[in-house]
Backbone as JSON, one array per atom type, in Angstrom:
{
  "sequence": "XXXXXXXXXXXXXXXXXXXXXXXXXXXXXXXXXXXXXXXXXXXXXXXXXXXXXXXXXXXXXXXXXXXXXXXXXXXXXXXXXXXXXXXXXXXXXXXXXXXXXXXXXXXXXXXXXXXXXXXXXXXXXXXXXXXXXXXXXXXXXXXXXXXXXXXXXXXXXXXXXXXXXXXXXXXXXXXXXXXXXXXXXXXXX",
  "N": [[-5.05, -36.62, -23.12], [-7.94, -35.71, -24.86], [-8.21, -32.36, -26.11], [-11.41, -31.75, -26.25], [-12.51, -33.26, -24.09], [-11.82, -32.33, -21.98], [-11.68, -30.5, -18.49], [-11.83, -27.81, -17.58], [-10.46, -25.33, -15.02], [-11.29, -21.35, -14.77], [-10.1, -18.79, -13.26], [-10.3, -15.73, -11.59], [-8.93, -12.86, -10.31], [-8.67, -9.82, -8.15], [-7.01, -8.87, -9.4], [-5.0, -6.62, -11.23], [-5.72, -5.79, -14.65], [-7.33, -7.4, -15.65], [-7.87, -8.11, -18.0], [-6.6, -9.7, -19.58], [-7.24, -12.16, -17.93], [-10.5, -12.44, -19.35], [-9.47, -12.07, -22.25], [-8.46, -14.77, -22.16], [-11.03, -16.54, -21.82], [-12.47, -15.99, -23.67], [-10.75, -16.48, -26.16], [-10.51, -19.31, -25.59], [-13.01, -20.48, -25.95], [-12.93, -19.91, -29.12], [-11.28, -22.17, -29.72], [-10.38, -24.95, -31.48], [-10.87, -27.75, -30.5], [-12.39, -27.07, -27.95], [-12.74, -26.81, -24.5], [-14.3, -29.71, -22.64], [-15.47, -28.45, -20.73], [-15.84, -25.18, -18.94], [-14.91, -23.77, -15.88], [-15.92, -21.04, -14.35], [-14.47, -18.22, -12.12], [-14.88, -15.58, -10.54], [-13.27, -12.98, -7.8], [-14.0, -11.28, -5.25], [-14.14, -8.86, -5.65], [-13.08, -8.57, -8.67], [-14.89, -8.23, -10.7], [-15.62, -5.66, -10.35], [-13.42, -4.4, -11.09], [-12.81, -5.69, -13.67], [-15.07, -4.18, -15.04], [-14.1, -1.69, -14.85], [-11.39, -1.28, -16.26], [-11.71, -2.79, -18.8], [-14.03, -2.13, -19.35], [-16.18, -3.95, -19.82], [-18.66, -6.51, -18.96], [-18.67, -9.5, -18.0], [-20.16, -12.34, -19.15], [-21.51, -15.66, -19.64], [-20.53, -17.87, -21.56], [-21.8, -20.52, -23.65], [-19.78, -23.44, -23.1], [-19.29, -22.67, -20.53], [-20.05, -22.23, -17.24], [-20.52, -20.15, -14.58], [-19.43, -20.1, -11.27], [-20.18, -19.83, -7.49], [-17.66, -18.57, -5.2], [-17.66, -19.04, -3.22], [-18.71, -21.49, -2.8], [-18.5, -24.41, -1.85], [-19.25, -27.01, -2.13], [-19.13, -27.25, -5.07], [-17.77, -29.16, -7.97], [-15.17, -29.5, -8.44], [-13.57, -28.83, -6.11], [-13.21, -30.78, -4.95], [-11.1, -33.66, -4.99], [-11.87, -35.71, -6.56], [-13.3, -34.84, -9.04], [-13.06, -34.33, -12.46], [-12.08, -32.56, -13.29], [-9.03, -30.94, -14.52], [-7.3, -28.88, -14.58], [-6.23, -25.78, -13.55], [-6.42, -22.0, -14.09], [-4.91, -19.45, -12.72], [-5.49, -16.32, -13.58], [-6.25, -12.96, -13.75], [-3.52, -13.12, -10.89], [-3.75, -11.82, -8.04], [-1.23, -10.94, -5.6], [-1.84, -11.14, -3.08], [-3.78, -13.56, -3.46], [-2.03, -15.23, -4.49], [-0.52, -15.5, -2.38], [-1.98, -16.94, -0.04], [-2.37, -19.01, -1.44], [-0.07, -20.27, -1.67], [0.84, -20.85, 0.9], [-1.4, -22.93, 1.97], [-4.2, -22.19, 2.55], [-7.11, -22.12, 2.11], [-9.54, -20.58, 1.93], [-11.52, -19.95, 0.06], [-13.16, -20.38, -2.67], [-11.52, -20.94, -4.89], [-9.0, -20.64, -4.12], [-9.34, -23.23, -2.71], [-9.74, -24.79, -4.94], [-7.27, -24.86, -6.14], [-5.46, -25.88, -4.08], [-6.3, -28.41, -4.56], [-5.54, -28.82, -7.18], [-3.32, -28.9, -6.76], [-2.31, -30.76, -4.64], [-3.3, -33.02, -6.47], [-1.96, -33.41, -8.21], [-2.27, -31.66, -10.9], [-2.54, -29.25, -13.47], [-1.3, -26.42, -12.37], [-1.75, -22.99, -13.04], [-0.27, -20.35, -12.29], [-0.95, -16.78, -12.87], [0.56, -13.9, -12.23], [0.05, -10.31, -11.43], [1.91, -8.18, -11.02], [3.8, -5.75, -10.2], [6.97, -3.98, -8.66], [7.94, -7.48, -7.48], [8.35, -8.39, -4.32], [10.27, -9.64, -1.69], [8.87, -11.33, -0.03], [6.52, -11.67, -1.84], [7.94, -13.49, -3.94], [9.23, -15.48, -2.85], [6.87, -17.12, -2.32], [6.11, -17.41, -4.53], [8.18, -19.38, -5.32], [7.36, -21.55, -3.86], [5.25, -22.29, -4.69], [5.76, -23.31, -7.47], [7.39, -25.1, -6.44], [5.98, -26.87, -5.67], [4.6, -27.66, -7.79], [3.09, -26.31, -9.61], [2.83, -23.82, -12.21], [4.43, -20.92, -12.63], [3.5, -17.89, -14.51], [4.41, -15.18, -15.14], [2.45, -12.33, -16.15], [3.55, -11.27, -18.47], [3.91, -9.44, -21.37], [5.57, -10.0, -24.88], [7.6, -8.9, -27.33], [8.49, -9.86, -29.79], [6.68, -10.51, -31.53], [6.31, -7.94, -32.87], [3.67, -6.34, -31.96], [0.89, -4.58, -32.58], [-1.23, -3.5, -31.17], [-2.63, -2.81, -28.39], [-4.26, -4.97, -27.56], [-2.94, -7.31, -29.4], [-0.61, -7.47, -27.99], [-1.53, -8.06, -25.64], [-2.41, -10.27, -26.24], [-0.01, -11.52, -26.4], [0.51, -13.01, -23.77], [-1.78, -14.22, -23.24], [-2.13, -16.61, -25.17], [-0.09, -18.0, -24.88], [-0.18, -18.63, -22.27], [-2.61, -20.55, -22.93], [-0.71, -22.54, -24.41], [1.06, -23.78, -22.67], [-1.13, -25.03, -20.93], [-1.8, -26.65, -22.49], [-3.03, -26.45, -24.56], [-3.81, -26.42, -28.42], [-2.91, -23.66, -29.96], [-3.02, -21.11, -31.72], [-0.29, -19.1, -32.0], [2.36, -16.89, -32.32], [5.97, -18.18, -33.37], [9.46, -17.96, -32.27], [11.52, -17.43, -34.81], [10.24, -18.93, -36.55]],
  "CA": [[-6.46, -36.29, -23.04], [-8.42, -34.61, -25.96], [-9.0, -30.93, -25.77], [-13.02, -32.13, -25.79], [-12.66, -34.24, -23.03], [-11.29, -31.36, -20.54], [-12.3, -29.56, -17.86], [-10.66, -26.44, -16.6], [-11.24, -23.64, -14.4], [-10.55, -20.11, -14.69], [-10.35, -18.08, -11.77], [-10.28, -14.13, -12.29], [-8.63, -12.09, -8.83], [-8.93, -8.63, -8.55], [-5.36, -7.72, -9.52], [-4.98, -5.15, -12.07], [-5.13, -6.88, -15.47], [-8.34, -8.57, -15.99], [-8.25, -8.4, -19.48], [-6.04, -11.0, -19.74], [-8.47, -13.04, -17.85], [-11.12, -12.02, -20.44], [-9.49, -12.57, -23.7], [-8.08, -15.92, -22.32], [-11.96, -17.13, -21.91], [-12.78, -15.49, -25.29], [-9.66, -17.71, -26.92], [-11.11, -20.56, -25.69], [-14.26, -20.09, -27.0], [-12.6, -20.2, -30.45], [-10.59, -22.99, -30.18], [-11.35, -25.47, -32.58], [-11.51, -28.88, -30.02], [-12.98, -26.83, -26.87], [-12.97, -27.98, -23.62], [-16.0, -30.04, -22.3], [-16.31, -27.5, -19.75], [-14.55, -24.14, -17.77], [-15.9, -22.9, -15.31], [-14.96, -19.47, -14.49], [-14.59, -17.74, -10.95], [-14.08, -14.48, -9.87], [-13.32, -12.69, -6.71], [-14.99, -10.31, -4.88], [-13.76, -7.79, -6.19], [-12.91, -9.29, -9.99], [-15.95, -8.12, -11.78], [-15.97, -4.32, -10.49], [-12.18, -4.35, -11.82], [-12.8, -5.63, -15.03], [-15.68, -3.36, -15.93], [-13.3, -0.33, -15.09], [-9.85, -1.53, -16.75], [-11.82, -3.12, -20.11], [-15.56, -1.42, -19.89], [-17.04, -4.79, -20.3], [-19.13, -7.64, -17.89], [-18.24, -10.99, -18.21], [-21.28, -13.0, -19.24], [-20.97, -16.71, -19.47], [-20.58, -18.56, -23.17], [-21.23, -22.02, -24.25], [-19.64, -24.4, -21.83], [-18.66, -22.32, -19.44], [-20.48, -22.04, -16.1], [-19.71, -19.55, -13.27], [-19.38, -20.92, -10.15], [-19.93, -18.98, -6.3], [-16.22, -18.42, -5.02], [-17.86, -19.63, -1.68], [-19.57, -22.53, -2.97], [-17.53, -25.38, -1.75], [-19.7, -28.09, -3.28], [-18.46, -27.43, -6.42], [-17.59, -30.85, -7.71], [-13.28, -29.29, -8.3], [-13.41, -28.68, -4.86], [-12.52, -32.36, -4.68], [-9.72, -34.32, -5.93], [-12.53, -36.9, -6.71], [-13.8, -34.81, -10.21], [-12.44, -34.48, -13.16], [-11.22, -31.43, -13.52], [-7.69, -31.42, -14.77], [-6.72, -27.64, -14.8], [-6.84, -24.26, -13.08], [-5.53, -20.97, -14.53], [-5.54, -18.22, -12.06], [-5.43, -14.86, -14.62], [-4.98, -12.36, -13.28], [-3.5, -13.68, -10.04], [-3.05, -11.09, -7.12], [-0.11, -11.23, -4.77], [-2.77, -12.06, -1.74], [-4.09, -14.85, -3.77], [-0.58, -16.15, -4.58], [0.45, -15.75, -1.31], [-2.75, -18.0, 0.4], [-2.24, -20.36, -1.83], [1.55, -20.85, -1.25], [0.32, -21.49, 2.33], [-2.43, -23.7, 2.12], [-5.14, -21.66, 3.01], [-8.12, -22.64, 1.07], [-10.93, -19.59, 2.26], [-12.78, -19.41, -1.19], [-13.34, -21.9, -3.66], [-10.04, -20.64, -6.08], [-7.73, -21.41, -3.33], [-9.76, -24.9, -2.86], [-9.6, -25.52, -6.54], [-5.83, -24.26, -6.49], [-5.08, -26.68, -3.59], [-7.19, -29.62, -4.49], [-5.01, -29.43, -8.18], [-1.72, -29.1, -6.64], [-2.62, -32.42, -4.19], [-3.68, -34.03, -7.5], [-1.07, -32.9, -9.08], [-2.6, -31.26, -12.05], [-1.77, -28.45, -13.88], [-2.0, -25.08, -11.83], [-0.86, -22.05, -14.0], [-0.8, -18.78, -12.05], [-0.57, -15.33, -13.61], [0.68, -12.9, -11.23], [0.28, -9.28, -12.15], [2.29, -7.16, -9.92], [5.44, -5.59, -10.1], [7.85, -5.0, -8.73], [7.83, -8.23, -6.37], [9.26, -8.21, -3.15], [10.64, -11.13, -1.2], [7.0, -12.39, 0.31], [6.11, -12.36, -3.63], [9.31, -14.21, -4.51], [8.86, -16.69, -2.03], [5.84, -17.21, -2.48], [6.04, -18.13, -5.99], [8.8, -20.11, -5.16], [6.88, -22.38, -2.43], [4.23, -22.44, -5.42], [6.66, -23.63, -8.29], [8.48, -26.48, -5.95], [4.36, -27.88, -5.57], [4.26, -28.13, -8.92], [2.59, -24.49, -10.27], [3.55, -22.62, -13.23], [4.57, -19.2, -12.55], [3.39, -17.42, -16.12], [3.89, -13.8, -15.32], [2.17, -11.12, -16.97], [4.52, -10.09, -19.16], [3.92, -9.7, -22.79], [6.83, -10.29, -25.7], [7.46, -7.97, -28.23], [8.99, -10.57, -30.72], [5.43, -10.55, -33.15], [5.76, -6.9, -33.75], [2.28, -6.12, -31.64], [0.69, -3.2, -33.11], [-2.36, -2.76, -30.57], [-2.88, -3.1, -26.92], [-4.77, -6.21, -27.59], [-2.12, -8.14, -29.8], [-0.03, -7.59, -26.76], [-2.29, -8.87, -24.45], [-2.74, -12.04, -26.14], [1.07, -12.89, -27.05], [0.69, -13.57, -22.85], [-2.94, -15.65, -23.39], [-1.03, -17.61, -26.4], [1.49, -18.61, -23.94], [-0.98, -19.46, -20.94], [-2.96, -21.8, -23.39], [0.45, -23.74, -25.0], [1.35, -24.23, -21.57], [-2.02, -25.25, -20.28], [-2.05, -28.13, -23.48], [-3.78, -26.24, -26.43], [-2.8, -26.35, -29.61], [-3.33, -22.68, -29.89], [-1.73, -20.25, -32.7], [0.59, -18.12, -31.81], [4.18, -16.43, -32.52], [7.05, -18.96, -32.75], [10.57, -17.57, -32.65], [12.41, -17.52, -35.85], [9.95, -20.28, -37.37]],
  "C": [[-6.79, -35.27, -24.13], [-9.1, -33.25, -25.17], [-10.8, -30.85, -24.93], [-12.92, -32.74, -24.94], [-12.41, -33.0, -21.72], [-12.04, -30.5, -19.53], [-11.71, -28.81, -17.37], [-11.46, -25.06, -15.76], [-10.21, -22.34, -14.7], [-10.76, -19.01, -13.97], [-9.62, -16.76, -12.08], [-9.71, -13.84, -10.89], [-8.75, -10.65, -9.2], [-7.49, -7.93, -8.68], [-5.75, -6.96, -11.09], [-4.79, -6.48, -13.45], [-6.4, -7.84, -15.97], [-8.73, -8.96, -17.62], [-7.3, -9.4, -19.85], [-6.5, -12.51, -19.25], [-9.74, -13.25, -19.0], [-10.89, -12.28, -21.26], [-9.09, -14.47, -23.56], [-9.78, -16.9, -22.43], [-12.63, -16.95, -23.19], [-11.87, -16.38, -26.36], [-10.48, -18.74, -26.69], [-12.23, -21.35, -25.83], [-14.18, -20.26, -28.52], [-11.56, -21.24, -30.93], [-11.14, -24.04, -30.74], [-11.86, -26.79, -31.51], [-11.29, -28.02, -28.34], [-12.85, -27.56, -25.78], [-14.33, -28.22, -23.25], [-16.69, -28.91, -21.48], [-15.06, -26.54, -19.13], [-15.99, -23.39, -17.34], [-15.01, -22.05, -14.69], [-15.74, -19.05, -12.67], [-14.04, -16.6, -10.55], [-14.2, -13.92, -8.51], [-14.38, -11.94, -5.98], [-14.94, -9.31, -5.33], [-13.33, -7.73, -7.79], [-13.44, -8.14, -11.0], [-15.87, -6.15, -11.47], [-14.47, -3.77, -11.29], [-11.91, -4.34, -12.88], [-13.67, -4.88, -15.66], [-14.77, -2.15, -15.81], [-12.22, -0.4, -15.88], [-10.74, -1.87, -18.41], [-13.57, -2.6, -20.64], [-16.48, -2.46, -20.28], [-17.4, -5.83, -18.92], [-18.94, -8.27, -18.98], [-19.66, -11.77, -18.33], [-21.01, -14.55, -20.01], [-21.39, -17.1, -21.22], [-20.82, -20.0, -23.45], [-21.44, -22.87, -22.87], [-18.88, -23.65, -20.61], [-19.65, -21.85, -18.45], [-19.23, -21.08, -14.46], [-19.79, -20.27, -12.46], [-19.31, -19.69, -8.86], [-18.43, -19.13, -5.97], [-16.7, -18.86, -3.23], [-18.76, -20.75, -1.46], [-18.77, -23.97, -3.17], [-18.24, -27.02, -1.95], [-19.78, -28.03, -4.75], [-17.67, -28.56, -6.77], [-15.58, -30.32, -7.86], [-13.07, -29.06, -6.93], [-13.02, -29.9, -4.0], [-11.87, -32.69, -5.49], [-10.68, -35.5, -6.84], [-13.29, -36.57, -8.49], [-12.29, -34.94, -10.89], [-11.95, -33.31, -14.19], [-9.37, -31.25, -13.63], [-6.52, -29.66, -14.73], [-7.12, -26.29, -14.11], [-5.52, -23.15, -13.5], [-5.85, -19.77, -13.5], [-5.17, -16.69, -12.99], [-6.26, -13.71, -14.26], [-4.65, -12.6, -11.66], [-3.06, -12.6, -9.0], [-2.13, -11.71, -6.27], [-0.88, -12.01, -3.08], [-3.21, -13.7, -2.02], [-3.21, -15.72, -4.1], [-0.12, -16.75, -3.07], [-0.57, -17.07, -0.02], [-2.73, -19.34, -0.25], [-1.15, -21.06, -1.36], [1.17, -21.15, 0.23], [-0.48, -22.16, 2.79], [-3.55, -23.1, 2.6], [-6.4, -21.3, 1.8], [-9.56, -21.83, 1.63], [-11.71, -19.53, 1.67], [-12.33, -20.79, -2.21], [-12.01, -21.69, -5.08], [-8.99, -21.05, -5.04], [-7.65, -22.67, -3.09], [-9.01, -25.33, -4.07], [-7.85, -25.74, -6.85], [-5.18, -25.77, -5.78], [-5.57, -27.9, -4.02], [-6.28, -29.92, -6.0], [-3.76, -29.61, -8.05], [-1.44, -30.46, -5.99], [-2.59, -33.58, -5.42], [-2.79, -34.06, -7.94], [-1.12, -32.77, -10.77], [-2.14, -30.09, -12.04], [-2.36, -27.65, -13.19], [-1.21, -24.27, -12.49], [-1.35, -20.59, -13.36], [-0.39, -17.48, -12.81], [-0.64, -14.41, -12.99], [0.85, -11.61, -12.47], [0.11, -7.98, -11.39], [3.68, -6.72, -10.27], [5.57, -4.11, -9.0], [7.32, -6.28, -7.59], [8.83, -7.89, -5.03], [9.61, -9.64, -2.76], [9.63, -12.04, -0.55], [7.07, -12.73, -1.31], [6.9, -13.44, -3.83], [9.23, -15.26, -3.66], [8.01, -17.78, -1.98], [5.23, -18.39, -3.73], [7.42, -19.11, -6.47], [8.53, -21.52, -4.81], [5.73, -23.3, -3.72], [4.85, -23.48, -6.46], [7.09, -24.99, -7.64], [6.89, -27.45, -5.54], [4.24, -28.23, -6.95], [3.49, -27.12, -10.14], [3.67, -24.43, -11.42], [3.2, -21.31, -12.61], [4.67, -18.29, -13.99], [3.07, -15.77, -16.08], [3.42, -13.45, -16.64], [3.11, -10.35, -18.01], [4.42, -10.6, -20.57], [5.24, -9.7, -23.66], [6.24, -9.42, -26.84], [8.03, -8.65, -29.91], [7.91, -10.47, -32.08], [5.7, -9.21, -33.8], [4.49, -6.3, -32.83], [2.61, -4.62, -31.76], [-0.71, -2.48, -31.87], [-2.01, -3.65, -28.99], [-3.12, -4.64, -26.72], [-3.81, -7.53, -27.85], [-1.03, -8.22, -28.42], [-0.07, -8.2, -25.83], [-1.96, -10.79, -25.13], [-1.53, -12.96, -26.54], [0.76, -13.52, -25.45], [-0.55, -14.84, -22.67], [-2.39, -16.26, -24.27], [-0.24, -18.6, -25.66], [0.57, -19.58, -22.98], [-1.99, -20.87, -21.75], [-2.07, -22.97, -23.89], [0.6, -24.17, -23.38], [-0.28, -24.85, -20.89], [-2.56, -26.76, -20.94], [-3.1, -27.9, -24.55], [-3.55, -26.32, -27.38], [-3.71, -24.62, -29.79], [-2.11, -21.94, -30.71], [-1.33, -19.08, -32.27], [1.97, -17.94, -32.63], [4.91, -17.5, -32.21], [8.63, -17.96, -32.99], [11.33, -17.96, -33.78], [11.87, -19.22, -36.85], [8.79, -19.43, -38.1]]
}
């Protein structure tokens, strides 16, 4: 499937970290074959998180439409669209852990469940440490459904000179894995 053809969601939680939510919707904004559409979802708590951690609101770009997080006629809320992708960035340990259990309360756990049924790509981004054995389990239960588990953890291999470059060797990563052609750092190429 072409980049332009896609639809993905990107679902924000209120774990610590939202700027990695943030630059990943800002990347994909500049990629050259866009997807048709992302629609973006955050928690309840999301948006007061990311103005304190990065000093900025999230205001929608292009093709991207928010969506209510309790608005379960959202057409991903069925296996029946054509939505092919959900990234949860930054993914709290609560929202890991409802998912790994089927418990579909808000329209990111829908979307979560409704792509693991399909079996499309779900790519979570937990950003917690340390884990404990709920976590670990958790993202175990998640992984054997078919999930990527894409911690938070940046690579120091480029050299990163600023906060930012840091941030985005981990968005770099979450888009190759998600099916971008997206430039980043390769090892020893």
């Amino acid at each position: 499937m072409e980049s332009a053809d896609r639809k993905i969601i990107v679902a924000i939680s209120g774990a610590s970290g939202s700027i990695y939510g943030l630059r990943l919707l800002e990347e994909l904004r500049r990629l050259e074959n866009q997807p048709a559409e992302v629609a973006v979802l955050f928690t309840s708590n999301a948006r007061e998180i990311m103005l304190q951690e990065t000093g900025s609101i999230y205001s929608p770009h292009g093709r991207e439409k928010i969506y209510d997080i309790h608005d379960f006629n959202a057409p991903f809320a069925s296996g029946s669209s054509s939505f092919d992708t959900i990234i949860i960035c930054p993914a709290s340990m609560g929202m890991v852990g409802r998912i790994a259990s089927g418990v579909s309360d808000d329209l990111v756990t829908r979307a979560a469940d409704v792509m693991l049924k399909e079996k499309r790509r779900v790519i979570i981004v937990p950003r917690e440490t340390p884990y404990n054995l709920i976590h670990l389990t958790n993202m175990k239960l998640l992984c054997e459904a078919g999930a990527v588990i894409l911690p938070a953890s940046p690579s120091f291999y480029s050299n990163p000179a600023t906060i930012d470059e840091l941030v985005m060797t981990v968005v770099e990563r979450i888009l190759i894995i998600a099916g971008f052609n997206a430039r980043t750092y390769k090892w020893k190429e």
